[in-house]
C-alpha positions in Angstrom: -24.6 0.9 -34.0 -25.2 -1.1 -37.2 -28.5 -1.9 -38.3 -29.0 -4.8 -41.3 -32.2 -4.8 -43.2 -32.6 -7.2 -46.1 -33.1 -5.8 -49.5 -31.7 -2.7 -51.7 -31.8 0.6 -50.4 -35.9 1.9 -50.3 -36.9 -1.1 -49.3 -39.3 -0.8 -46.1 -37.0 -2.2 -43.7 -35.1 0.7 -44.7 -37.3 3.3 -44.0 -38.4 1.2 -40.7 -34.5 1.4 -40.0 -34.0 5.2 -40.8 -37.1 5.9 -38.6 -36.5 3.8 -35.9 -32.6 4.9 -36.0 -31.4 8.0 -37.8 -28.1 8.3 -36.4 -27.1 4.5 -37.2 -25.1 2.9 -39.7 -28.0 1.1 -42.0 -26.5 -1.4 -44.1 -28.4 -3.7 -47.0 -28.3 -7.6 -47.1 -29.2 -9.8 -49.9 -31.4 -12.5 -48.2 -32.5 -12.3 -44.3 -30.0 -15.3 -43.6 -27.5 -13.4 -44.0 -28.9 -10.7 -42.0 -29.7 -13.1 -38.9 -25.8 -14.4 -39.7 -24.2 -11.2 -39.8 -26.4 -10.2 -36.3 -25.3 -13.6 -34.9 -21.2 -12.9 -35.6 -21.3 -9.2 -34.3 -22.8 -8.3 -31.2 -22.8 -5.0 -32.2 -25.1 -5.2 -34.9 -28.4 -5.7 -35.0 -31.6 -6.0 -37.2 -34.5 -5.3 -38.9 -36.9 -7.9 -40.0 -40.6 -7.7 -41.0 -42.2 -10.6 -38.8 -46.4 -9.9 -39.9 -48.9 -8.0 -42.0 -51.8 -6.8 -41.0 -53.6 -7.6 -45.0 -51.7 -10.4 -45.7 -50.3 -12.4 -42.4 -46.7 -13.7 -41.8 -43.9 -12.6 -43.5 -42.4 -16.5 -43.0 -38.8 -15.8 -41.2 -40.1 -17.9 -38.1 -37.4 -20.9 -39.1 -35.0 -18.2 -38.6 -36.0 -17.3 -35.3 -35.7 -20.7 -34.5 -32.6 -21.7 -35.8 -30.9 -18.5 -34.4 -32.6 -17.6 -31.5 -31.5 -13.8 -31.3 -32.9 -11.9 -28.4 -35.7 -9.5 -29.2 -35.3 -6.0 -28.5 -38.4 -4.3 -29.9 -41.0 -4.1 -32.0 -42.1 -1.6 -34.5 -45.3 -1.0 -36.3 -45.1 0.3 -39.5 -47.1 2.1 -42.2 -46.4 0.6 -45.3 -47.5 2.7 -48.6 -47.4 1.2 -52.4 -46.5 3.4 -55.4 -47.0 2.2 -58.6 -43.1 2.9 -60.1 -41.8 3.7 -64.1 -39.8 4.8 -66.3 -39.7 8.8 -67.0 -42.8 9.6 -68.9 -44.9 6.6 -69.1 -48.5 6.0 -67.7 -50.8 4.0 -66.6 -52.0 2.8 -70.0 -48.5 1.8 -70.7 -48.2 -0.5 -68.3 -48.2 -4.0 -68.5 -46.2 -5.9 -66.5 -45.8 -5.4 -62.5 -42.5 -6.7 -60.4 -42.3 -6.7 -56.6 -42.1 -8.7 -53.6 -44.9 -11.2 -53.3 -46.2 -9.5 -49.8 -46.0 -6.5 -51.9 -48.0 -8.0 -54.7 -50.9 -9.4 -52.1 -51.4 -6.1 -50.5 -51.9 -4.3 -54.4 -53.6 -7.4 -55.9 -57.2 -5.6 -56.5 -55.6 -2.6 -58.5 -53.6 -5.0 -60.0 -56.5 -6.8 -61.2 -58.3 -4.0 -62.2 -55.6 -2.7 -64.3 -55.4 -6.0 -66.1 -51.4 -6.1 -64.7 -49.3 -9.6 -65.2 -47.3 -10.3 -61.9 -44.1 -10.9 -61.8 -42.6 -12.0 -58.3 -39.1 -10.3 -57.0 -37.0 -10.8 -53.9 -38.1 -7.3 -53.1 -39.5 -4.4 -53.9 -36.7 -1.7 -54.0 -35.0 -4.6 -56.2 -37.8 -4.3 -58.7 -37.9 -0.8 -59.1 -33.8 -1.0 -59.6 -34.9 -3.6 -62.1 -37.2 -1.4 -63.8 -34.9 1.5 -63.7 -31.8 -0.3 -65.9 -34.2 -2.1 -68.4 -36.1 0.9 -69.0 -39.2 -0.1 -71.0 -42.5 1.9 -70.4 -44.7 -1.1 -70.2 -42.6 -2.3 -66.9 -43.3 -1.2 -63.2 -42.6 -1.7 -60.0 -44.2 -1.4 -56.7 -42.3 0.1 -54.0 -41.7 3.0 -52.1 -41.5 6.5 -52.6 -38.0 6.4 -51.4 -37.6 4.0 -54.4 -38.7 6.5 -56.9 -36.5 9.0 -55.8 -33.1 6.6 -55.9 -34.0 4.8 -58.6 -35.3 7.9 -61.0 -38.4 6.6 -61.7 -41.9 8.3 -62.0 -44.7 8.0 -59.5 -47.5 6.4 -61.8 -50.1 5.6 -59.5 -49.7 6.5 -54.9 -51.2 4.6 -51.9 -52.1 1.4 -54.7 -52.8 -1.3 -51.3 -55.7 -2.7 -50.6 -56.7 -1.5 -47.5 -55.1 1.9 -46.2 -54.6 0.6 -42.9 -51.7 -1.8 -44.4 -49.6 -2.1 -41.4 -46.2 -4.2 -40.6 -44.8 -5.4 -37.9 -41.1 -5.6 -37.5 -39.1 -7.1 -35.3 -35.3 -5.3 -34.0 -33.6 -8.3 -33.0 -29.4 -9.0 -32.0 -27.0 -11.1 -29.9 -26.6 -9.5 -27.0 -29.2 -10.3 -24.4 -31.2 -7.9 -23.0 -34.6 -6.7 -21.1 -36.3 -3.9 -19.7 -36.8 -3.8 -15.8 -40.1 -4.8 -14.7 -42.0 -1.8 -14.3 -45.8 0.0 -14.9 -45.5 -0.3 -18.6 -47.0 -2.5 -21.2 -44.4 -5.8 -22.2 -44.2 -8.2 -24.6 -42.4 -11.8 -24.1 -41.8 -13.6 -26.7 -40.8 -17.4 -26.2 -40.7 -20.6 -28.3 -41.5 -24.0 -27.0 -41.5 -27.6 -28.5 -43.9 -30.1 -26.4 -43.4 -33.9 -24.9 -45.2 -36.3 -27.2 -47.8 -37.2 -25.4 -52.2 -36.9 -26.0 -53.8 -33.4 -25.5 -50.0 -32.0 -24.7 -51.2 -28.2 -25.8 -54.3 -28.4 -24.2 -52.8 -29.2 -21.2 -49.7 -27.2 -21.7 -51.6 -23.8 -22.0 -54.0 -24.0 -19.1 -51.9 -22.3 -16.7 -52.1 -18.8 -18.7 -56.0 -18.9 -18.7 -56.1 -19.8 -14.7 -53.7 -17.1 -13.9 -55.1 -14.4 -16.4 -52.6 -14.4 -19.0 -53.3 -13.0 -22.6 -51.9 -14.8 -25.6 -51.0 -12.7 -28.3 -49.8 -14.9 -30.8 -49.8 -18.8 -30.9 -47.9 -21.0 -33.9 -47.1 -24.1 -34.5 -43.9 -24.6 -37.0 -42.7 -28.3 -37.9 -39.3 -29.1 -36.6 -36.5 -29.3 -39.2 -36.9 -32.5 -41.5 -40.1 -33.3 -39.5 -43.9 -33.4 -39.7 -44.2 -35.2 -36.3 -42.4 -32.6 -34.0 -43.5 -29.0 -34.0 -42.2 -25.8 -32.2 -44.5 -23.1 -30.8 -44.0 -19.7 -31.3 -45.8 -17.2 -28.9 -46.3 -14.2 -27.6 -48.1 -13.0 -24.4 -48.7 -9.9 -23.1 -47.0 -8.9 -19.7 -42.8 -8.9 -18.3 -41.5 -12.4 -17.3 -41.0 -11.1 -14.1 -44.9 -10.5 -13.3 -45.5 -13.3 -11.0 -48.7 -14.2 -13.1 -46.6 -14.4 -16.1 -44.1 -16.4 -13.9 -46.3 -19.0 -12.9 -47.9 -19.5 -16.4 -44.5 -20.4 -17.8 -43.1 -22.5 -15.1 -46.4 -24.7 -15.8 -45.6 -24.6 -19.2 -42.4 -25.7 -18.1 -44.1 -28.6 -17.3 -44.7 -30.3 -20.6 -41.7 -28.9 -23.1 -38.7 -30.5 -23.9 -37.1 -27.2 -25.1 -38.2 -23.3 -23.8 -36.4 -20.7 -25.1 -37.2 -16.8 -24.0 -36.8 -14.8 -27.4 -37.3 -11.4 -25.6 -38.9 -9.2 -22.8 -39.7 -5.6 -24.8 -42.0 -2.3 -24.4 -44.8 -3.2 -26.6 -45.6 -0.7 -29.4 -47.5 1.9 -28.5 -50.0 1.2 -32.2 -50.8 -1.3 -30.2 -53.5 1.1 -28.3 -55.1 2.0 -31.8 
């Protein structure tokens, strides 16, 4: 199996990947387009993407889950941990100038600020740290991972540099192939998008069957449709199989009122989830 994570190799899909799947071929892309493309042309690949943070929210790849509509297989909950990363032999006091992914930068900002630190915004982190490694200047650093350090040759300035320890990320393992678990005792996850009639109190109306038939939503957005600020899609997630006949009878209601449905995925939900 072939697993595609966007960034350069430390990044924390890649660790998510090597966790998640130690035996499979992990493989770098540049941007996540080209990881949803690659996914889309090979059915036997599949990927990695971070969808939330716990500190700092959505990751923003929900156009792509629109425009490709890959099935979702799982979902992974993730301990993310910042290192403050530099050159061989410089400190703290050296530096002055941080580079990272902006999620990265978010979840760091208060030692940032305290350190008096200018930002500097990356594509991602294990990208910055490679930066830092080639220009080699002691008042440059990167924020990463601890993989990072150890491919890059750098030096572990400062460990565990986030905000809040509990810095969590959910990712999402997502391919071509469709595919869902048999309805059975254990917790589930579907995941579906919807885009509404245009007519008055559409949602309102739209979402009533879930609360008379006891159905949890999990996560409710609203995304404008391409070149649009008039038509939106809905991204959600509920918890319980599509095959529960509560869950079935919510979504035939929703049915109802949508001009498109599309089921993204029926999966095991994570098991951080009973934290």
């Amino acid at each position: 199996m072939k697993i595609l994570y966007q960034g350069s190799p430390g990044a924390y899909s890649h660790l998510a990947a090597k966790e998640l799947y130690p035996d499979a071929e992990i493989i770098s892309c540049k941007t996540f387009d080209e990881c949803f493309v690659k996914a889309e042309q090979d059915k036997n690949s599949r990927i990695i993407i971070p969808e939330s943070n716990r500190i700092t929210g959505n990751i923003g790849i929900e156009y792509l889950i629109f425009k490709h509509r890959l099935n979702i297989y799982a979902e992974h909950f993730y301990r993310v941990e910042h290192y403050l990363l530099g050159i061989q032999g410089a400190k703290l006091k050296d530096i002055k100038n941080v580079y990272s992914h902006a999620q990265a930068l978010s979840q760091c900002s208060e030692f940032i600020k305290k350190n008096n630190i200018n930002e500097n915004v990356r594509a991602d982190t294990a990208g910055s740290a490679a930066l830092i490694s080639n220009n080699k200047n002691k008042n440059d650093a990167a924020i990463s991972s601890k993989l990072s350090a150890e491919i890059y040759k750098l030096d572990v300035i400062a460990s565990n540099i986030e905000n809040e320890k509990g810095n969590v990320t959910r990712f999402l393992i997502m391919g071509k192939n469709i595919f869902q678990p048999e309805f059975g005792k254990d917790n589930y996850i579907t995941s579906f998008l919807f885009k509404l009639k245009s007519k008055p109190a559409a949602l309102y109306q739209s979402l009533g069957g879930f609360a008379i038939n006891g159905v949890n939503l999990t996560k409710l957005q609203s995304y404008p449709e391409k070149n649009s600020f008039s038509s939106y899609f809905f991204l959600c997630d509920l918890d319980g199989h599509i095959e529960d006949p509560k869950v079935k009878k919510s979504l035939k209601e929703l049915g109802l009122h949508c001009e498109d449905f599309h089921v993204l995925g029926v999966f095991q939900a994570d098991k951080f989830r009973n934290n």
